[in-house]
MARRO-605480 format. One record per atom (N, C-alpha, C, O, CB): residue number from 1; atom name; x, y, z. Coordinates in nm, 2 decimals. Glycine has a CB too. Layout:
residues N
seq | atom | c1 | c2 | c3
NUM | CA | X | Y | Z
...
END
This chain:
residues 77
seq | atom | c1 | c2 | c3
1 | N | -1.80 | -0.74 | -2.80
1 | CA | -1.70 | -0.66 | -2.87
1 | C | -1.70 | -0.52 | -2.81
1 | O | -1.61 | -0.43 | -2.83
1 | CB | -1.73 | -0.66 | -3.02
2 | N | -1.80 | -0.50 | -2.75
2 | CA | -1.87 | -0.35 | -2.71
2 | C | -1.75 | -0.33 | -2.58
2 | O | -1.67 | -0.24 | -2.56
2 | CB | -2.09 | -0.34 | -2.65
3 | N | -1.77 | -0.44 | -2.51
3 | CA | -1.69 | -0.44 | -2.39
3 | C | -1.54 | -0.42 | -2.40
3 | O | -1.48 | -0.34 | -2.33
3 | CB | -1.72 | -0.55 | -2.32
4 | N | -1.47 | -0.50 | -2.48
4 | CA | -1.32 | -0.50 | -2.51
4 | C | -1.32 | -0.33 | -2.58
4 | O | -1.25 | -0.25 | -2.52
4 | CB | -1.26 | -0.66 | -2.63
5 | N | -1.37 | -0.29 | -2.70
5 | CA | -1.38 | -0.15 | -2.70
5 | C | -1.38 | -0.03 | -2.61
5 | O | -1.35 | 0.08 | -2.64
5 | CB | -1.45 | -0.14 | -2.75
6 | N | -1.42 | -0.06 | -2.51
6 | CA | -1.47 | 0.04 | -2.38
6 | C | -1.38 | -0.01 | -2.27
6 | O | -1.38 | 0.06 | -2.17
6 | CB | -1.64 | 0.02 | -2.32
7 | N | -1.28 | -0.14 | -2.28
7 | CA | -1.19 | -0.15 | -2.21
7 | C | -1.28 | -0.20 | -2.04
7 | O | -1.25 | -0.18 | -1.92
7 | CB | -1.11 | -0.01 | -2.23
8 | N | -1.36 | -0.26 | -2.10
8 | CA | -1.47 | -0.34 | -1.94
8 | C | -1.49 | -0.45 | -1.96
8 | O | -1.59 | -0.50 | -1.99
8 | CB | -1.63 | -0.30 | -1.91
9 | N | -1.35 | -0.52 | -1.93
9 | CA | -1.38 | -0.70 | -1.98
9 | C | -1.45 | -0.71 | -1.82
9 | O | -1.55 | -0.78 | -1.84
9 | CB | -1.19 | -0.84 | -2.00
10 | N | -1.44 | -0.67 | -1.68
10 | CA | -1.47 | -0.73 | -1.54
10 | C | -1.63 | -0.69 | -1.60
10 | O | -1.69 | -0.79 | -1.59
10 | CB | -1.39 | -0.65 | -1.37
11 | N | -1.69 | -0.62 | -1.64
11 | CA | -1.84 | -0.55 | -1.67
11 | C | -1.88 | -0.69 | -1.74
11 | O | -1.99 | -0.74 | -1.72
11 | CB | -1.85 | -0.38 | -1.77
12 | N | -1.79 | -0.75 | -1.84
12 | CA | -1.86 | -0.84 | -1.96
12 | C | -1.90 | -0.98 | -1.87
12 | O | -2.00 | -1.05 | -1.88
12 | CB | -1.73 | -0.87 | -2.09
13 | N | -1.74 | -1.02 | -1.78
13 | CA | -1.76 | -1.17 | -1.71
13 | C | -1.95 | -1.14 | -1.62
13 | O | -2.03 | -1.23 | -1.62
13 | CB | -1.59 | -1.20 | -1.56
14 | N | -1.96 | -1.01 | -1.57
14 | CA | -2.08 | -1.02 | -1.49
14 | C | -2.21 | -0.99 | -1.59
14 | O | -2.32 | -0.99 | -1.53
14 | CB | -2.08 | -0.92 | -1.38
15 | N | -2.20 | -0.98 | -1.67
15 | CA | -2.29 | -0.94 | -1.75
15 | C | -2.34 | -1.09 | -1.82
15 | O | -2.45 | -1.12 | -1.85
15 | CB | -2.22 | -0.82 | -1.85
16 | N | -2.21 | -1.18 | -1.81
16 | CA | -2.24 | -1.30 | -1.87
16 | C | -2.33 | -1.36 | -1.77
16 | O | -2.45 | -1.39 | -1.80
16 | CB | -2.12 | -1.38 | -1.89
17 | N | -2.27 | -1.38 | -1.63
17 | CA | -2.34 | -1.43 | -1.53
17 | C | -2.48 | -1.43 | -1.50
17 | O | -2.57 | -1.51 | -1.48
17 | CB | -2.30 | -1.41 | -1.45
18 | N | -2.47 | -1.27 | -1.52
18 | CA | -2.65 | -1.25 | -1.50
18 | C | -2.74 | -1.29 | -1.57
18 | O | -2.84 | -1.34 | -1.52
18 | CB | -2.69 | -1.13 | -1.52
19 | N | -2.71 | -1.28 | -1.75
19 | CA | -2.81 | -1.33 | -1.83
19 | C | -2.86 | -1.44 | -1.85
19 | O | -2.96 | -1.47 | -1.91
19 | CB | -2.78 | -1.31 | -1.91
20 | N | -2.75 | -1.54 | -1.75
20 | CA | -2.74 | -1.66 | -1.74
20 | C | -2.89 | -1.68 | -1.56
20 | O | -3.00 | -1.74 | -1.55
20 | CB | -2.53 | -1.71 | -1.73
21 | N | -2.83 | -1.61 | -1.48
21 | CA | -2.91 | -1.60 | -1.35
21 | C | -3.10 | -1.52 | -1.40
21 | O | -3.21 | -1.56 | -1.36
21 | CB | -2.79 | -1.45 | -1.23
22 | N | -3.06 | -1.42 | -1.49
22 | CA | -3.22 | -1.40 | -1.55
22 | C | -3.26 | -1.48 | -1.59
22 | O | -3.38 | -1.49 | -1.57
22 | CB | -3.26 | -1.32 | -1.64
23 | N | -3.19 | -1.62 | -1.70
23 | CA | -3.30 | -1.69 | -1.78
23 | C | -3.37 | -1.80 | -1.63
23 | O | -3.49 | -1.81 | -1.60
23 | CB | -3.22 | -1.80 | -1.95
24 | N | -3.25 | -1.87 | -1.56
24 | CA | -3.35 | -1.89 | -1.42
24 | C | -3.41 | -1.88 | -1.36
24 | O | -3.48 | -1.96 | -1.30
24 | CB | -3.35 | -1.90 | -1.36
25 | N | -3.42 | -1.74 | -1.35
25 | CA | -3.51 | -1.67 | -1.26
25 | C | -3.65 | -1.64 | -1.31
25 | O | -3.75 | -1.65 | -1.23
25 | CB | -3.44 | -1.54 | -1.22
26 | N | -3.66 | -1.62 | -1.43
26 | CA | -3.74 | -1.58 | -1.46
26 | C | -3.87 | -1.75 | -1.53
26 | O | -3.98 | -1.74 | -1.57
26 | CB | -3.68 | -1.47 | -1.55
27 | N | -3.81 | -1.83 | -1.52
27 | CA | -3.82 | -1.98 | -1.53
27 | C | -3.88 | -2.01 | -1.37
27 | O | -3.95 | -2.11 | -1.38
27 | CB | -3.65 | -2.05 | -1.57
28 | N | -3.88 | -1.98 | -1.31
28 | CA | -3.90 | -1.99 | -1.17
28 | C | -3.82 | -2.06 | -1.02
28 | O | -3.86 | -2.11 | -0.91
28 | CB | -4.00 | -2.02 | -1.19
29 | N | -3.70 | -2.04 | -1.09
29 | CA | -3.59 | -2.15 | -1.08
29 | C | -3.47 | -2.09 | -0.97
29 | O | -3.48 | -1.98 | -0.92
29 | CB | -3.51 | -2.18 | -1.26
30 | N | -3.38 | -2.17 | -0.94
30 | CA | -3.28 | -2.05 | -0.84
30 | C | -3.15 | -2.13 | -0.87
30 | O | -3.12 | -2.25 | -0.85
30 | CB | -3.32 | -2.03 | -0.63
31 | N | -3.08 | -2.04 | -0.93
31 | CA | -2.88 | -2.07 | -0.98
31 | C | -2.89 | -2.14 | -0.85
31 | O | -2.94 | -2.10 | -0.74
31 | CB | -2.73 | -1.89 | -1.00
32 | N | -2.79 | -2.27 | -0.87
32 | CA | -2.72 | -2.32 | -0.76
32 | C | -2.59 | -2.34 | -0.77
32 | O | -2.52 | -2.34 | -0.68
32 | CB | -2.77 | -2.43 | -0.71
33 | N | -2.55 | -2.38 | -0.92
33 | CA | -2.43 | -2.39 | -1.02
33 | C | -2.40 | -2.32 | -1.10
33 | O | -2.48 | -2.24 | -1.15
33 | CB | -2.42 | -2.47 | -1.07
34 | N | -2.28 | -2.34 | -1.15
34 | CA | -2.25 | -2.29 | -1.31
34 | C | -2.15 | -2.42 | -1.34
34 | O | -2.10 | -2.50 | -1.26
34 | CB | -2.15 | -2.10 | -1.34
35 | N | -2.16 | -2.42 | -1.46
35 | CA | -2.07 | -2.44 | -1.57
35 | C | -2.05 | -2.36 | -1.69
35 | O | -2.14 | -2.34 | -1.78
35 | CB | -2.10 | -2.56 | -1.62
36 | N | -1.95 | -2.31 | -1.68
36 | CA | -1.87 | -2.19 | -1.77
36 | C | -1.83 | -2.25 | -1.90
36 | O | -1.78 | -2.37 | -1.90
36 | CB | -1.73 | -2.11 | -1.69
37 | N | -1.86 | -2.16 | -2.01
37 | CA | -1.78 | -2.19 | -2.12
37 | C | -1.75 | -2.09 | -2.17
37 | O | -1.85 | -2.01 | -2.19
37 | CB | -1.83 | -2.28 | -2.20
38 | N | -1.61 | -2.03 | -2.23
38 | CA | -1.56 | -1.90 | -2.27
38 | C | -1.46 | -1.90 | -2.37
38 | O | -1.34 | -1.89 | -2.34
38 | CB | -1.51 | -1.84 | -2.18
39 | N | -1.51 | -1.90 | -2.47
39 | CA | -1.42 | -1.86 | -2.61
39 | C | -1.38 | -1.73 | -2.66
39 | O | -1.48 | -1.66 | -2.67
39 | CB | -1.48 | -1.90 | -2.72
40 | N | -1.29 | -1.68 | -2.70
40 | CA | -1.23 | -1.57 | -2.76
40 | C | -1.10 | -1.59 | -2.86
40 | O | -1.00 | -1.66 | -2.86
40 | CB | -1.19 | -1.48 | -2.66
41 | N | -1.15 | -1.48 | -2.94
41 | CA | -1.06 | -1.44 | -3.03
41 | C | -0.90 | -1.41 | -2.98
41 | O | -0.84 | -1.36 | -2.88
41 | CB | -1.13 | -1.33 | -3.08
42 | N | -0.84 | -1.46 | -3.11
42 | CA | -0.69 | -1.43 | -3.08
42 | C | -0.62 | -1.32 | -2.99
42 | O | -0.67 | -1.21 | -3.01
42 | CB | -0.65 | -1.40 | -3.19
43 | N | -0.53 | -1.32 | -2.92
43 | CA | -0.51 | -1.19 | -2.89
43 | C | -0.58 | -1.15 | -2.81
43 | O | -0.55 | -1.04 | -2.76
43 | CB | -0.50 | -1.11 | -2.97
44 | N | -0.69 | -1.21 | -2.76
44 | CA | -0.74 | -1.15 | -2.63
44 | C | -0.73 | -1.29 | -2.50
44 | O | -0.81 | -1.33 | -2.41
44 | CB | -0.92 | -1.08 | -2.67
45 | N | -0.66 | -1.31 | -2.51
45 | CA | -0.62 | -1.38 | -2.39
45 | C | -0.56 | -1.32 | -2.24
45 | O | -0.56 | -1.37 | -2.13
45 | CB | -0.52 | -1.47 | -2.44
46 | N | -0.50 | -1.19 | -2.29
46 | CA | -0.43 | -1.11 | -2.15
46 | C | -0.54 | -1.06 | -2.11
46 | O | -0.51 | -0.97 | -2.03
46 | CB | -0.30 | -1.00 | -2.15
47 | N | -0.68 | -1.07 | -2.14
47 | CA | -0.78 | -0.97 | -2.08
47 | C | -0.86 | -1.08 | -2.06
47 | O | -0.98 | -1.06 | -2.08
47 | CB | -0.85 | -0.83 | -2.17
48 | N | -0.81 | -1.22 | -2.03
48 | CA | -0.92 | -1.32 | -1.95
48 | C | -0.91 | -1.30 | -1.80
48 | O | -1.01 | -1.30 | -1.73
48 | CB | -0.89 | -1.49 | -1.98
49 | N | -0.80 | -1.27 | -1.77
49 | CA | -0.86 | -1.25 | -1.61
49 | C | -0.95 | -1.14 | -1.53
49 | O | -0.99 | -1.15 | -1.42
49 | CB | -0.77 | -1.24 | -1.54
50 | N | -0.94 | -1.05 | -1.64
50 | CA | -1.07 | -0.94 | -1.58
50 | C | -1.18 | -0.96 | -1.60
50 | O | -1.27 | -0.90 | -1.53
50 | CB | -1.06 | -0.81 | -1.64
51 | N | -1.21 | -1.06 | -1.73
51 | CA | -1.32 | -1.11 | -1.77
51 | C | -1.36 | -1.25 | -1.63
51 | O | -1.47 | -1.25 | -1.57
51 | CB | -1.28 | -1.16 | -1.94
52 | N | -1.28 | -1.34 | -1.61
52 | CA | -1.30 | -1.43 | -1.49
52 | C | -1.35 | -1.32 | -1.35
52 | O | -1.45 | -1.33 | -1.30
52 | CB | -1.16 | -1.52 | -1.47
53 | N | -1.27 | -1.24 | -1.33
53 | CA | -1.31 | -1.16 | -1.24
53 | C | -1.44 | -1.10 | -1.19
53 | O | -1.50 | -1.09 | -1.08
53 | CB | -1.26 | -1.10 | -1.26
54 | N | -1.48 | -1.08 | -1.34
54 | CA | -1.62 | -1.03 | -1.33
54 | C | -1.69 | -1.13 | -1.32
54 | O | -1.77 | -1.11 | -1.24
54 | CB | -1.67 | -0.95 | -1.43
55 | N | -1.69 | -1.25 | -1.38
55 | CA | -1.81 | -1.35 | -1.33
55 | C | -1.77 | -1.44 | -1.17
55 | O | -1.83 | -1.54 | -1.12
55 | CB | -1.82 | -1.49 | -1.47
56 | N | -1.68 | -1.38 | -1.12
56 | CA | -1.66 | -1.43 | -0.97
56 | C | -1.75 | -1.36 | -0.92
56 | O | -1.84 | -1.41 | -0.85
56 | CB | -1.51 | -1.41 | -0.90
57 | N | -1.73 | -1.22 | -0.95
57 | CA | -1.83 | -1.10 | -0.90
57 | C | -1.92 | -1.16 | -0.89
57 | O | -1.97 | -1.18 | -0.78
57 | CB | -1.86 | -0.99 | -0.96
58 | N | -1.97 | -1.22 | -1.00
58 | CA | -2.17 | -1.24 | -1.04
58 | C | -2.17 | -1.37 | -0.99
58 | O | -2.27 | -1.39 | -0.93
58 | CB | -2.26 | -1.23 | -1.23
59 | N | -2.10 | -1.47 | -0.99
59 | CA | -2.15 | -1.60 | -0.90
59 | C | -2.16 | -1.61 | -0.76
59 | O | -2.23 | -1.70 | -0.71
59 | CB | -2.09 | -1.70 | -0.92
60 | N | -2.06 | -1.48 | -0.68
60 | CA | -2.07 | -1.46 | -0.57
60 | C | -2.20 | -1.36 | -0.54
60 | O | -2.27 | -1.37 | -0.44
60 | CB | -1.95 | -1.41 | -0.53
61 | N | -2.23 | -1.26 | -0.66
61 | CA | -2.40 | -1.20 | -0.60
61 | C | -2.49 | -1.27 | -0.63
61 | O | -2.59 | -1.23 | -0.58
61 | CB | -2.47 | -1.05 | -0.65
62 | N | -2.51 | -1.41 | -0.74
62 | CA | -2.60 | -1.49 | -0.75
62 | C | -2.60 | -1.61 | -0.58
62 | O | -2.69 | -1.67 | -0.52
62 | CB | -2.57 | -1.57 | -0.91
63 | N | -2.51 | -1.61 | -0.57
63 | CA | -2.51 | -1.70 | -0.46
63 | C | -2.50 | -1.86 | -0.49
63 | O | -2.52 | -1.95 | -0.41
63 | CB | -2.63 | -1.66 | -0.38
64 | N | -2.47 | -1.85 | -0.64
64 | CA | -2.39 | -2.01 | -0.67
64 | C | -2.27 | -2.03 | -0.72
64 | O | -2.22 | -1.93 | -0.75
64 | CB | -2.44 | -2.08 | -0.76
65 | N | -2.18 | -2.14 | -0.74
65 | CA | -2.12 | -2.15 | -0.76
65 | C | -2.04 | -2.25 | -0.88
65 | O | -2.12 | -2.32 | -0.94
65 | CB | -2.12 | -2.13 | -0.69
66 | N | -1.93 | -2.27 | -0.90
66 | CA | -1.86 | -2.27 | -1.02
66 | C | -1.82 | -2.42 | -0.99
66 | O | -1.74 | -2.44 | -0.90
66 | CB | -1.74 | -2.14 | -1.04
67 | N | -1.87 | -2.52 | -1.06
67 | CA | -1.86 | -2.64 | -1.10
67 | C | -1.76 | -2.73 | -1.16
67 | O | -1.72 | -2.84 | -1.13
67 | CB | -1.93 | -2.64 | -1.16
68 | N | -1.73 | -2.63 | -1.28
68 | CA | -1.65 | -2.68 | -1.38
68 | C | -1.70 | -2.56 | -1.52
68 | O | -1.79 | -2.47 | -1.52
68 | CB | -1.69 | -2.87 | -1.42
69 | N | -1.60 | -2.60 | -1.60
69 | CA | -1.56 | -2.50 | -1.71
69 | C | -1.50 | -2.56 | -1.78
69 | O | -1.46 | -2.68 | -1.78
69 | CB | -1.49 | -2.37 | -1.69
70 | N | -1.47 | -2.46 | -1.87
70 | CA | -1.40 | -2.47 | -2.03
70 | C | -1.34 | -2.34 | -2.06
70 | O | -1.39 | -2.24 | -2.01
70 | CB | -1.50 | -2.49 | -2.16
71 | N | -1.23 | -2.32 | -2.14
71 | CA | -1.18 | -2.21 | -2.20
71 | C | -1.09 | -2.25 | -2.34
71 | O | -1.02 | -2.35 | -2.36
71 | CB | -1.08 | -2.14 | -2.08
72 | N | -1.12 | -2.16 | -2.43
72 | CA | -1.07 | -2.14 | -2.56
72 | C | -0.99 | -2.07 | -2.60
72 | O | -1.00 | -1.96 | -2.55
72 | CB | -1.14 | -2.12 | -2.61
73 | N | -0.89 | -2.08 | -2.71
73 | CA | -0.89 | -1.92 | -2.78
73 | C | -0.99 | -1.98 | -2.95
73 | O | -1.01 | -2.10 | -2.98
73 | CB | -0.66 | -1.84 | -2.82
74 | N | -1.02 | -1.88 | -3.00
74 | CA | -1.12 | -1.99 | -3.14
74 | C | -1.04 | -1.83 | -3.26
74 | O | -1.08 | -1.72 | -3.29
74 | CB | -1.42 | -2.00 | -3.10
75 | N | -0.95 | -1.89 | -3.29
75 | CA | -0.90 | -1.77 | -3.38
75 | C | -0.90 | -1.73 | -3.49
75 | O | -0.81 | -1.66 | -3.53
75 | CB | -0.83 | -1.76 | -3.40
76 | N | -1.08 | -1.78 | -3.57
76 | CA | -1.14 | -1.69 | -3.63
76 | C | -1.24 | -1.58 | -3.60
76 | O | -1.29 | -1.51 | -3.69
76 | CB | -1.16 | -1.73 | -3.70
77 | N | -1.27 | -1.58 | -3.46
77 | CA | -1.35 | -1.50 | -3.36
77 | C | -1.28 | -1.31 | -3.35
77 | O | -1.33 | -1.23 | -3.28
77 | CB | -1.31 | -1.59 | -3.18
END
């Protein structure tokens, strides 16, 4: 919510990625994939592509890549 307020959906998609690349890492493990899943609230659908953007960012500095996915809108979110 912090991010759509501050107007940094590309900050949020990488922010996603990473937390996802720390719990591996720290596991002792190394990203080789993803599978994405991304739900939002009503009305924020014109700010999914800044949000995809940013996790292109982070799967390209993790150095894995994108598998398969999912996308939502969930409109009590």
């Amino acid at each position: 919510m912090v991010g759509f307020m501050m107007d940094k959906q590309d900050r949020m998609g990488m922010d996603c990625v990473g937390m996802w690349v720390n719990d591996v890492v720290v596991e002792g493990g190394e990203g080789v994939y993803f599978l994405e899943y991304m739900g939002w609230g009503k009305g924020v659908g014109d700010k999914m592509e800044e949000i995809v953007k940013g996790m292109v960012d982070g799967w390209e500095t993790a150095g894995c890549v994108v598998i398969g996915g999912e996308r939502g809108e969930m409109g009590g979110m």
